[in-house]
N, C-alpha and C positions, 0 to 999 in steps of 0.2 A: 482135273480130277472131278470137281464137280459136274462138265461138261459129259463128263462118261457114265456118273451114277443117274444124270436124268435121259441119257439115254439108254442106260439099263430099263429105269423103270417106263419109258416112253414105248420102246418095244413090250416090255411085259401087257403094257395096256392092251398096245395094238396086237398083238398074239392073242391076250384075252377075248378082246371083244372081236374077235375073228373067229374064234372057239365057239363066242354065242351066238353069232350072227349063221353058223353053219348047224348050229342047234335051232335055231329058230326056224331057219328057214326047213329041217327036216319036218318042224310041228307044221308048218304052215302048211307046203307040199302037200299035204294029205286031206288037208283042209279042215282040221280039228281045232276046235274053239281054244284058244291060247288062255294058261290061267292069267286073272288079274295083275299080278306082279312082273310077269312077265311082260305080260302085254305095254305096262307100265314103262320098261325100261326099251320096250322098244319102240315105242312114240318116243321117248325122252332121246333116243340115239338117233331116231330120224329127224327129227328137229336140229339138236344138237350138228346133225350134219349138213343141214340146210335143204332138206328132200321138200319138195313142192308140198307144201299143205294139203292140197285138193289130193294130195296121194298118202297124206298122213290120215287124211279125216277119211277117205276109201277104207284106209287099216282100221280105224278104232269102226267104223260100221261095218264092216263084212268079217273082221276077222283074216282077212286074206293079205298077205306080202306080195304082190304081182310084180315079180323081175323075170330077166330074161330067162335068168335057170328055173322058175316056179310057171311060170306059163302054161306049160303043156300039159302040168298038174292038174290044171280044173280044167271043168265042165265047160262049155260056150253059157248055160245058163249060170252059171259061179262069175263067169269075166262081165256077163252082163249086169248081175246085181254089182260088181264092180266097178264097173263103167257107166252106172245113174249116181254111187257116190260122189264119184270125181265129179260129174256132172251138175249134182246138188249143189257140192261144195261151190262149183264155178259160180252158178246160182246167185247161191245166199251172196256170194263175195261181190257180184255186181250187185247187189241189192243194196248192199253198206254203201260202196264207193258213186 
């Protein structure tokens, strides 16, 4: 019994954040600045999922989610300011280590 009510609520999760992730990605797509809170829970979800840092810290500096399905949405100069983040981040990270 218990075994079935947390996978009740383990689906509810993953249906949830399947719901925001397809909200997200419509703000993103367009390339409009994501509000703060927002933006908040979706570093928190990409972390959380273990997404490459150098492509988390691209998000919180461009504003932009660059996947397969968001791609064609931008500009060559939108992917560009995107790909000196990743880049930066690679950077800084050899710099620490």
């Amino acid at each position: 019994m218990a075994e079935a009510v947390y996978d009740n609520d383990r689906q509810r999760a993953v249906d949830a954040a399947k719901a925001e992730q397809g909200a997200r990605m419509q703000l993103t797509r367009v390339g409009q600045p994501l509000p703060s809170q927002i933006e908040a829970m979706v570093v928190r979800d990409m972390e959380d999922l273990g997404i490459d840092p150098a492509l988390v810290y691209a998000f919180q500096h461009t504003g932009m989610l660059v996947t397969d399905a968001t791609i064609d949405g931008y500009s060559d100069a939108q992917l560009a300011s995107w790909q000196e983040a990743v880049d930066r981040y690679r950077r800084l990270e050899d710099e620490v280590a």
